[in-house]
C-alpha positions in Angstrom: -26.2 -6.9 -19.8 -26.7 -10.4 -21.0 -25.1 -10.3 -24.0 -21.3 -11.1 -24.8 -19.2 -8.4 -23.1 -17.0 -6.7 -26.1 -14.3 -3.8 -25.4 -17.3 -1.5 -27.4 -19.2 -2.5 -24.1 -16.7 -1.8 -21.3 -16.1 1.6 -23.0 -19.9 2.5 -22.8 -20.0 1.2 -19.5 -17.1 3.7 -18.6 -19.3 6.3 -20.3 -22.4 5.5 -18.2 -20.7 5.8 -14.7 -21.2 1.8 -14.3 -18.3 0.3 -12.8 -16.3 -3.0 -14.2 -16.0 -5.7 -12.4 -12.8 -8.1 -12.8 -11.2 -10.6 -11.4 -8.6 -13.0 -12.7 -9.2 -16.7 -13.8 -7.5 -19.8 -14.1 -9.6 -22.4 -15.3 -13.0 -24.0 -16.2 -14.3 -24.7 -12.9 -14.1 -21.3 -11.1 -14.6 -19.6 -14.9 -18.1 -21.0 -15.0 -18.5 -19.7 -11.2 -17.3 -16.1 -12.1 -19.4 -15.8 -15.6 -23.0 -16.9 -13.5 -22.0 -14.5 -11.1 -21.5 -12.0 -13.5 -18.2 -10.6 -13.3 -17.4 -8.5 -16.6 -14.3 -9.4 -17.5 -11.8 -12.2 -16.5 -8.1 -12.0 -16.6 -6.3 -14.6 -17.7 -3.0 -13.6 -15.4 0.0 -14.9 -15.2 -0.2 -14.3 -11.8 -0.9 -17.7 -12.1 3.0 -18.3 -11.4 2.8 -17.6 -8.1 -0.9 -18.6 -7.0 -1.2 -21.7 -9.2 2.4 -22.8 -9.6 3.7 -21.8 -6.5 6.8 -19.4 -8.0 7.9 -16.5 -6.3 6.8 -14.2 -8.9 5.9 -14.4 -12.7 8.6 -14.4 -14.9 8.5 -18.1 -15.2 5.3 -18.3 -16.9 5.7 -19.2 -20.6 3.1 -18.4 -23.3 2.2 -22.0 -23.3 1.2 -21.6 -19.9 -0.7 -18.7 -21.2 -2.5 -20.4 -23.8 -3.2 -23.3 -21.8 -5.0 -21.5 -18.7 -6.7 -19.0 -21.7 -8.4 -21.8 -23.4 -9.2 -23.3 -20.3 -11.5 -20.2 -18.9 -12.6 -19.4 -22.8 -14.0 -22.8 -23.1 -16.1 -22.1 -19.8 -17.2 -18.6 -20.4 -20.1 -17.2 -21.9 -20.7 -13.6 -20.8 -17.3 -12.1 -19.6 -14.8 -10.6 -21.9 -11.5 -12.6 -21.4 -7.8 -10.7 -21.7 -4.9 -12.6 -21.7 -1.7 -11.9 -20.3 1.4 -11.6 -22.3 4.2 -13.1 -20.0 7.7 -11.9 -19.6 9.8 -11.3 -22.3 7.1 -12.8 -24.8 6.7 -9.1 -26.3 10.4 -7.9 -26.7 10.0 -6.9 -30.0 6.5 -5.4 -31.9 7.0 -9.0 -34.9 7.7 -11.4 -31.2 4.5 -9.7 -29.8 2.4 -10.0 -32.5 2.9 -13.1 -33.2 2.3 -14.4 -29.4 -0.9 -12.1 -29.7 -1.9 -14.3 -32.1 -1.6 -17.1 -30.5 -3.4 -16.3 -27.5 -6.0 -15.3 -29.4 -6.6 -18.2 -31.8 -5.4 -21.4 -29.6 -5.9 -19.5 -26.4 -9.5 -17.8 -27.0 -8.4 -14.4 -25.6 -10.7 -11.6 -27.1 -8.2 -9.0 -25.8 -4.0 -9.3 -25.1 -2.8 -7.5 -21.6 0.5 -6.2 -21.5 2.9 -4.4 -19.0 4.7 -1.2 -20.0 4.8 2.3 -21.1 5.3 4.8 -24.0 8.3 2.2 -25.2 5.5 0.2 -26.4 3.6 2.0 -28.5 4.6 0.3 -31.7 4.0 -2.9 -30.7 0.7 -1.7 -29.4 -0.1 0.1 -32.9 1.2 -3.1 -34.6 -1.2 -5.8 -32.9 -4.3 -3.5 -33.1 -3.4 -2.5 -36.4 -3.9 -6.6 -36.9 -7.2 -6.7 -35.4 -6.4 -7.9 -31.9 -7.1 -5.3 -28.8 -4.8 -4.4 -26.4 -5.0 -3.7 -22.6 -1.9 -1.6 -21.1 -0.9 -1.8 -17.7 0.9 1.0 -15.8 2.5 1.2 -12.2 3.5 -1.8 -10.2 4.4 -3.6 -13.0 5.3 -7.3 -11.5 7.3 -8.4 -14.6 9.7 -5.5 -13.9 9.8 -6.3 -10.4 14.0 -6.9 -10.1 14.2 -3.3 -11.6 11.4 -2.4 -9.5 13.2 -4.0 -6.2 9.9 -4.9 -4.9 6.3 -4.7 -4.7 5.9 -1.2 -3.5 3.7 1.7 -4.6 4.3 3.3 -7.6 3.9 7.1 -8.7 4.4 8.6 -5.7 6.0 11.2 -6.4 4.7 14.3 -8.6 7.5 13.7 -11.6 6.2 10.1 -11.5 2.7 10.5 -11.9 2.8 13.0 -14.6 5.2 10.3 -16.2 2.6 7.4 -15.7 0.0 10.2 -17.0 2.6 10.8 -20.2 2.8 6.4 -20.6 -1.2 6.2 -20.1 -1.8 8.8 -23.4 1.3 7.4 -25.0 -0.7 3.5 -25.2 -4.2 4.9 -25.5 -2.8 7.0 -28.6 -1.1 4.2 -29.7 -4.7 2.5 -29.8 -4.7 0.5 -26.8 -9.0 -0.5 -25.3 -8.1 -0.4 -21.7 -5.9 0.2 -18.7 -4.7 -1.8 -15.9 -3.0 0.3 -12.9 -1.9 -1.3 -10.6 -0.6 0.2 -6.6 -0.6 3.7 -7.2 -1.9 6.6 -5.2 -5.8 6.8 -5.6 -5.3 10.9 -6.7 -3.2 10.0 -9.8 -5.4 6.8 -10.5 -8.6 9.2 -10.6 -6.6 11.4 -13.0 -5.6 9.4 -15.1 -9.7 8.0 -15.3 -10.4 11.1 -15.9 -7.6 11.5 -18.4 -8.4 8.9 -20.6 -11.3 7.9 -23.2 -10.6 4.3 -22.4 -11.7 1.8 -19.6 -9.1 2.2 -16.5 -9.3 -1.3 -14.4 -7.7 -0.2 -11.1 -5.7 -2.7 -8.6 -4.5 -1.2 -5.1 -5.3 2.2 -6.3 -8.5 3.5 -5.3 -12.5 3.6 -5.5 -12.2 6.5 -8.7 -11.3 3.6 -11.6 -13.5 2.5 -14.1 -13.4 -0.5 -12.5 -11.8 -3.1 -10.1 -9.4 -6.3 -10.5 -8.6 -8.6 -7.8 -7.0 -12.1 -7.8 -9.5 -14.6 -7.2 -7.4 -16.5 -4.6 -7.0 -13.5 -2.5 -11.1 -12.4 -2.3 -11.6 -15.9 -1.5 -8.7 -16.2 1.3 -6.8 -18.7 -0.1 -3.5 -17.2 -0.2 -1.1 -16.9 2.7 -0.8 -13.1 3.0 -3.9 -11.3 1.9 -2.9 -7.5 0.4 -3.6 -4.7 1.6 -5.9 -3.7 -1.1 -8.4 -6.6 -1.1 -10.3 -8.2 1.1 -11.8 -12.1 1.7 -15.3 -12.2 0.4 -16.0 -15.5 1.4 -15.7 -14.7 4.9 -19.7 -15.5 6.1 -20.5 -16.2 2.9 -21.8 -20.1 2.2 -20.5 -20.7 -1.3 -18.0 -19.5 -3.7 -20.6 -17.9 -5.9 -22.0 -16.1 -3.4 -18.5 -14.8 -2.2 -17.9 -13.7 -5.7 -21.6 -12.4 -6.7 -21.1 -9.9 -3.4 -17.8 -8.6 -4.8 -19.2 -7.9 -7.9 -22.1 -5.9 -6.4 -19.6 -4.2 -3.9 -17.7 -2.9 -7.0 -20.8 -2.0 -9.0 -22.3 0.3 -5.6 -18.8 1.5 -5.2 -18.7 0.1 -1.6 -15.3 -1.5 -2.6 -12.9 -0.3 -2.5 -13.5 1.7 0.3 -12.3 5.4 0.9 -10.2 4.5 3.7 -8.5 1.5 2.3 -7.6 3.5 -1.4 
């Protein structure tokens, strides 16, 4: 596919059996890098906190910040589908969130808006698509949540759990969301719920049965201090940065990565 990526292509690809390939992006530079080496979709995350900014987690990202870094990899890209993150508390109400959709669509040149919660969303998922602008959900470890969540730990992990995640996924899909992040769950409820749903589910940390993969780009290139558990440093023996990225892309697309053992 050499054409613009569009959500109507990442739900035929999820049709097809062909994986997704993500990764998140920050700016121009490694933006242009990712789109030549074909990586579907880029997320603009604001994981960026923590791996550009140097915060201990992400709730000090502001939707300027947001903007900013989405413009930046939009101006670069010419293949990949771009979603956006909506940072902490920029979504409180369904009005708040679609007016920061908005924003990140028209100054920030998101194609689709990413955010992070349940069934207690659903109107303000029905209210942004209802304007036009897709939505991605995201489900599990949910890092703006994670004082409630007291940590970083897997989520679902228990049978009341996972039917609840199952419950949140329909809920937002209903609700008319395009796609799904999950994000460290147990790879048995991530293949359910891919199996549950009609839309794309982008998996993270939980498993090789997603429609597709997501890693942070600083991780698969070992730039960060502690690599998790779930990814892996693709530039190790590699000679360039496209070449670290082009292999994880065809490691998703074979379904080589993730491995069994490691979901």
């Amino acid at each position: 596919m050499n054409e613009k990526i569009t959500i109507k292509n990442l739900k035929e690809m999820k049709e097809s059996g062909e994986k997704i390939a993500c990764l998140t992006s920050y700016d121009a530079c490694f933006a242009r890098i990712q789109d030549e080496a074909r990586v579907d979709l880029l997320l603009v995350g604001d994981s960026l906190g923590m791996v550009l900014q140097g915060g201990d987690n992400t709730l000090g990202v502001s939707i300027s910040d947001m903007i900013y870094h989405s413009r930046l990899v939009s101006n670069a890209t010419k293949r990949a589908i771009i979603v956006t993150d909506m940072p902490f508390m920029s979504y409180s109400t369904p009005v708040q969130a679609l007016g920061n959709a908005a924003r990140l669509v028209s100054e920030g040149g998101a194609h689709v808006v990413k955010i992070e919660g349940g069934s207690e969303l659903s109107e303000t998922v029905k209210l942004i698509t209802q304007h036009g602008i897709p939505v991605c959900g995201h489900l599990g470890l949910t890092p703006q949540s994670i004082h409630k969540l007291g940590g970083l730990g897997v989520q679902a992990a228990t049978n009341k759990a996972a039917e609840e995640l199952e419950k949140d996924a329909l809920s937002l899909q209903e609700a008319g969301a395009s796609c799904l992040v999950v994000e460290c769950i147990p790879s048995s409820v991530a293949a359910n719920v891919t199996k549950l749903l009609d839309i794309p589910v982008i998996g993270i940390g939980a498993g090789v049965d997603c429609d597709g993969q997501v890693l942070v780009l600083y991780d698969i290139l070992g730039l960060t201090p502690k690599q998790p558990k779930f990814s892996k440093n693709f530039l190790s023996g590699k000679k360039s940065i496209f070449d670290a990225i082009k292999e994880y892309v065809e490691q998703v697309k074979d379904n080589s990565f993730p491995s069994k053992s490691s979901s």
